[in-house]
NUVOFI-384705 format. One record per residue (C-alpha): x negated, y, z negated; residue in one letter. Coordinates in Angstrom, 1 decimal. Layout:
BEGIN
((X; Y; Z); 'A')
...
This chain:
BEGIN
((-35.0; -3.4; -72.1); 'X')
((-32.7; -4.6; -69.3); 'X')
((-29.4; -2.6; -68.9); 'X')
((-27.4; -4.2; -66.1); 'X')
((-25.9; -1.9; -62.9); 'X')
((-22.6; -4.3; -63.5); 'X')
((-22.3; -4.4; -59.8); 'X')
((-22.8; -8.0; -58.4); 'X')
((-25.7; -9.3; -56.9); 'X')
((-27.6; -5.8; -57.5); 'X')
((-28.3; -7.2; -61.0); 'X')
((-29.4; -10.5; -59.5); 'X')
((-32.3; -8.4; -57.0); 'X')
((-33.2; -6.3; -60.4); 'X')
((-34.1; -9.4; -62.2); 'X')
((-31.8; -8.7; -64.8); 'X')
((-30.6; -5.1; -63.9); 'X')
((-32.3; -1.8; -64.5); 'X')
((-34.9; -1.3; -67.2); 'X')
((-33.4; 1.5; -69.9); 'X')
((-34.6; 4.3; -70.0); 'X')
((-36.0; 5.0; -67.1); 'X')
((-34.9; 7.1; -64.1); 'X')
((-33.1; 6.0; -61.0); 'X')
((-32.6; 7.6; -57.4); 'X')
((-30.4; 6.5; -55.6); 'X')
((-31.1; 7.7; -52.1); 'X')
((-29.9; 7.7; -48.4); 'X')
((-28.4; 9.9; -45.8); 'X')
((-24.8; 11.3; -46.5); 'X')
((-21.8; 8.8; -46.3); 'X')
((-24.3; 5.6; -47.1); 'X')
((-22.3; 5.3; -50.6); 'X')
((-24.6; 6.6; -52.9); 'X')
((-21.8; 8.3; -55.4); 'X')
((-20.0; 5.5; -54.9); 'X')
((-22.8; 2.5; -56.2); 'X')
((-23.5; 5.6; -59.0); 'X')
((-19.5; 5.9; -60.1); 'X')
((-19.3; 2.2; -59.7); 'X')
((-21.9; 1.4; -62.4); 'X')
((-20.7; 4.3; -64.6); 'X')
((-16.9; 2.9; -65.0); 'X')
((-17.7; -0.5; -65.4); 'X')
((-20.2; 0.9; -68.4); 'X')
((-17.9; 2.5; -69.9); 'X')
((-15.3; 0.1; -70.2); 'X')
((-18.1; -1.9; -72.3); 'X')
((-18.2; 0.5; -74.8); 'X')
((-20.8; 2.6; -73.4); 'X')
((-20.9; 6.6; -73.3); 'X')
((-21.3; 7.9; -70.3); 'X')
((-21.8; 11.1; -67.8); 'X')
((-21.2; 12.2; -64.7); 'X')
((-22.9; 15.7; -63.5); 'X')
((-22.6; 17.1; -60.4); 'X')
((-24.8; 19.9; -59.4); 'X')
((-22.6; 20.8; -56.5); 'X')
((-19.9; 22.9; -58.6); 'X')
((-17.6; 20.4; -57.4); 'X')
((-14.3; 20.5; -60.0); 'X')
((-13.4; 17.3; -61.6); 'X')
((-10.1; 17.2; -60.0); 'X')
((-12.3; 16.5; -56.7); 'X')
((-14.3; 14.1; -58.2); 'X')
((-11.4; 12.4; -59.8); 'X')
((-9.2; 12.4; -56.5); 'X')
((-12.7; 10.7; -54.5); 'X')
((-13.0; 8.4; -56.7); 'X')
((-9.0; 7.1; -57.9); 'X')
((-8.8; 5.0; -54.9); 'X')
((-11.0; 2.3; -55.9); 'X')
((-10.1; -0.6; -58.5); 'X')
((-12.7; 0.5; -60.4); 'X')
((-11.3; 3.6; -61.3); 'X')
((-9.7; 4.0; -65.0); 'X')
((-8.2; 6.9; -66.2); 'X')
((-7.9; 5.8; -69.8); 'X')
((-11.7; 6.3; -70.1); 'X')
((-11.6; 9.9; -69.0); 'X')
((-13.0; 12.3; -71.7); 'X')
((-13.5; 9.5; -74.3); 'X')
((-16.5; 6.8; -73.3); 'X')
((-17.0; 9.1; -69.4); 'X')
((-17.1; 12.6; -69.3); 'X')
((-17.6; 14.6; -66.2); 'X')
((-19.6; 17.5; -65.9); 'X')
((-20.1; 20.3; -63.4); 'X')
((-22.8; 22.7; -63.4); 'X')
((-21.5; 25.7; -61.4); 'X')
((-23.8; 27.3; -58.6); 'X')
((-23.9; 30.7; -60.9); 'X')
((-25.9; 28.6; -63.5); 'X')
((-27.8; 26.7; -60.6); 'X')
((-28.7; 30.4; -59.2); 'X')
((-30.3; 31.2; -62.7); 'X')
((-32.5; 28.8; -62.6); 'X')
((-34.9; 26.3; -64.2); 'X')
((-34.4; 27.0; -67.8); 'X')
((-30.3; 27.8; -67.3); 'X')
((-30.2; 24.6; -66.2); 'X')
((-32.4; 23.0; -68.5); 'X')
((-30.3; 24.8; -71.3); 'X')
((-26.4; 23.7; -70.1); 'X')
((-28.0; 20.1; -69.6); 'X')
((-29.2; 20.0; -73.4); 'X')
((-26.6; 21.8; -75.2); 'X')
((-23.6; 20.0; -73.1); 'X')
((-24.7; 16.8; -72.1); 'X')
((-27.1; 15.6; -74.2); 'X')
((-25.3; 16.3; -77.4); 'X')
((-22.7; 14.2; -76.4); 'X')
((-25.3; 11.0; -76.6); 'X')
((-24.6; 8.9; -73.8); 'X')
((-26.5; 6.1; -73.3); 'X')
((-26.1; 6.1; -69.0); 'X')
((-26.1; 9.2; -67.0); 'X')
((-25.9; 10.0; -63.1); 'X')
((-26.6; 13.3; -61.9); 'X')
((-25.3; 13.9; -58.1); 'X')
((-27.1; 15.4; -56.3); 'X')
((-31.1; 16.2; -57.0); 'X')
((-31.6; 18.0; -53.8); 'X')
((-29.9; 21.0; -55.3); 'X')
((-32.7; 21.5; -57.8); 'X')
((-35.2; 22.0; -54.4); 'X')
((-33.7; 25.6; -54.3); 'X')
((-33.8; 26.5; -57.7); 'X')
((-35.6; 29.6; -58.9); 'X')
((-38.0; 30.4; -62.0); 'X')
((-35.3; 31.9; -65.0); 'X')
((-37.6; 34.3; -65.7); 'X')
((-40.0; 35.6; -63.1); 'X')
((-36.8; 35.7; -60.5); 'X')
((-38.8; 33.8; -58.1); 'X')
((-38.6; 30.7; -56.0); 'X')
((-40.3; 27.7; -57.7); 'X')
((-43.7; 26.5; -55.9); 'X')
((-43.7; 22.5; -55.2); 'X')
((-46.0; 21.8; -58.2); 'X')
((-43.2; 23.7; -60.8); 'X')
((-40.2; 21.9; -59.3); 'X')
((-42.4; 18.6; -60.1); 'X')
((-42.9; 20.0; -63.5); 'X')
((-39.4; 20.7; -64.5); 'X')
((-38.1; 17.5; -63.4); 'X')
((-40.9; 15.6; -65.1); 'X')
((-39.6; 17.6; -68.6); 'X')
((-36.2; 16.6; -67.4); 'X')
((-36.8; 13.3; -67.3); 'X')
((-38.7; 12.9; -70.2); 'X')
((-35.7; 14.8; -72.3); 'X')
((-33.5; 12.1; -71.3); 'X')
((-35.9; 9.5; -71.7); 'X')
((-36.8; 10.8; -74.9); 'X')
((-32.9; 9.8; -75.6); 'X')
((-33.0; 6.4; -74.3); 'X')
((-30.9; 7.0; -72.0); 'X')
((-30.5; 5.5; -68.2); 'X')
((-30.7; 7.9; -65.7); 'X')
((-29.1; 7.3; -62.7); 'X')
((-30.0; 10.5; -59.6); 'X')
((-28.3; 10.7; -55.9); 'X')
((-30.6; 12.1; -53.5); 'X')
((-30.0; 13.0; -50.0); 'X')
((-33.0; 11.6; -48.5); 'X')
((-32.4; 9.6; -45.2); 'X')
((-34.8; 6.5; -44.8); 'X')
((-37.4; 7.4; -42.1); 'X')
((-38.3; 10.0; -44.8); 'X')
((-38.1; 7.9; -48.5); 'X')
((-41.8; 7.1; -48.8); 'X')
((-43.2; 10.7; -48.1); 'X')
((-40.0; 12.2; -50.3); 'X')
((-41.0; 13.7; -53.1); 'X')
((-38.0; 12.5; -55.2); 'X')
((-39.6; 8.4; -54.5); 'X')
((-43.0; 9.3; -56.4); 'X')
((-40.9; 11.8; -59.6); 'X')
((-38.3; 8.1; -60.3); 'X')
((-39.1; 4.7; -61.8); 'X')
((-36.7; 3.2; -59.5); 'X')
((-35.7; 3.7; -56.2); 'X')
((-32.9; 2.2; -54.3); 'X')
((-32.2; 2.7; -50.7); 'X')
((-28.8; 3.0; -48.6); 'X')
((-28.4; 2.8; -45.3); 'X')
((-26.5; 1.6; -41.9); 'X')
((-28.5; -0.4; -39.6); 'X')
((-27.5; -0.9; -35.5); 'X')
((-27.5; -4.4; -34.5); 'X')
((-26.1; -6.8; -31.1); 'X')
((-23.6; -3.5; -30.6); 'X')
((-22.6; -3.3; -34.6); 'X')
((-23.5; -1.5; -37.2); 'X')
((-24.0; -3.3; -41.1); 'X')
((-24.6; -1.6; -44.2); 'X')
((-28.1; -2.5; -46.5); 'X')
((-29.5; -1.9; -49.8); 'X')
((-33.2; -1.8; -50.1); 'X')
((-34.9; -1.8; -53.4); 'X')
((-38.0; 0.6; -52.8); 'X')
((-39.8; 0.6; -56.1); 'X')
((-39.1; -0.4; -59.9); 'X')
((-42.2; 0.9; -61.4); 'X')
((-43.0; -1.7; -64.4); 'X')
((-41.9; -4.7; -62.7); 'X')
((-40.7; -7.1; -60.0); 'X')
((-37.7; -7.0; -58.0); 'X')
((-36.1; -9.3; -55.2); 'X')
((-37.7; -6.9; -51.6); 'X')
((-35.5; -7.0; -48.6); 'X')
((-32.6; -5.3; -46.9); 'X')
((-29.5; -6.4; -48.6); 'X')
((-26.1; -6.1; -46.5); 'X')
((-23.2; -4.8; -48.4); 'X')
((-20.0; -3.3; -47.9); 'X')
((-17.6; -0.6; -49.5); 'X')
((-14.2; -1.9; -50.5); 'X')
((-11.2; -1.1; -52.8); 'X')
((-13.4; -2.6; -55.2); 'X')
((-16.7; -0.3; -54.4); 'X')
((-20.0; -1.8; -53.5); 'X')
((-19.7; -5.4; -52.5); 'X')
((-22.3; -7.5; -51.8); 'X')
């Protein structure tokens, strides 16, 4: 099933939007607008009716992630804590580990049922330790617990939506690209003395999309095409 992004034009290069559920990364270096495309595409969900989340893994408080984000259009406050709730998952829970986070994840956001989710950012969960044997997790675990994480919320129907801090010289050997259904790139490109920004659609495992880099640009309004 086809859920749409509800940001112009993206839709259009998904063929219809993003398939539900399945997960999303949303990846690029820092400042490319990632949050902002993610925050974008929640809002506008939930002003159709949708319950949504927002969960940020970098203990941010939701006074800061409120303040970021009232300056666009986009922004409604009379959404807040009814169809979008915003999570944050402090760094004492992140330092437990695997199965603390695992745990806050399905007795906080899960129960809630929403049908669209972002989680900002993945590259937290890189540094995460085993609950139990107090011990750095080896590449093949990390895989693991994401793969069960993913398959909790797809198991849920719902449409995940993941930041990642990956810059683009670096998507295709990240390990983030292979873990995601979809992934979507952001970036700046250099060009007769000026600088644009693009959207690249990297992947959508399952089915066709519209290849290419994409210029956009971030207004009042968010992402603009």
């Amino acid at each position: 099933m086809r859920s749409p992004s509800y940001i112009a034009k993206l839709d259009d290069l998904l063929y219809g939007g993003l398939i539900k559920p399945s997960s999303i990364l949303i990846a690029g270096s820092c400042g490319t607008g990632k949050t902002n495309l993610c925050m974008q595409s929640l809002f506008s969900a939930a002003r159709k009716g949708e319950n949504c989340a927002y969960v940020s893994l970098l203990s941010e408080s939701e006074e800061k992630i409120v303040r970021s984000m009232s300056s666009f259009s986009f922004y409604d406050e009379n959404i807040m804590d009814d169809r979008l709730k915003i999570f944050s998952i402090n760094s004492d829970i992140v330092a437990k580990g695997d199965f603390a986070i695992f745990e806050y994840i399905n007795e906080n956001i899960l129960k809630e049922r929403p049908s669209r989710v972002v989680i900002d950012t993945m590259n937290v969960l890189e540094d995460i330790e085993s609950t139990f044997d107090e011990r750095p997790f080896h590449r093949s675990e990390l895989r693991a617990f994401v793969q069960n994480l993913f398959q909790e919320f797809d198991d849920s129907g719902i449409l995940l939506m993941a930041t990642g801090e990956i810059p683009a010289a670096n998507i295709n050997s990240s390990m983030w690209s292979y873990l995601f259904d979809t992934v979507i790139l952001l970036d700046t490109k250099n060009e007769d003395d000026s600088s644009y920004r693009f959207l690249e659609i990297i992947k959508e495992r399952g089915s066709g999309f519209i290849a290419g880099k994409h210029k956009f640009s971030i207004t009042s309004d968010g992402i603009t095409f």
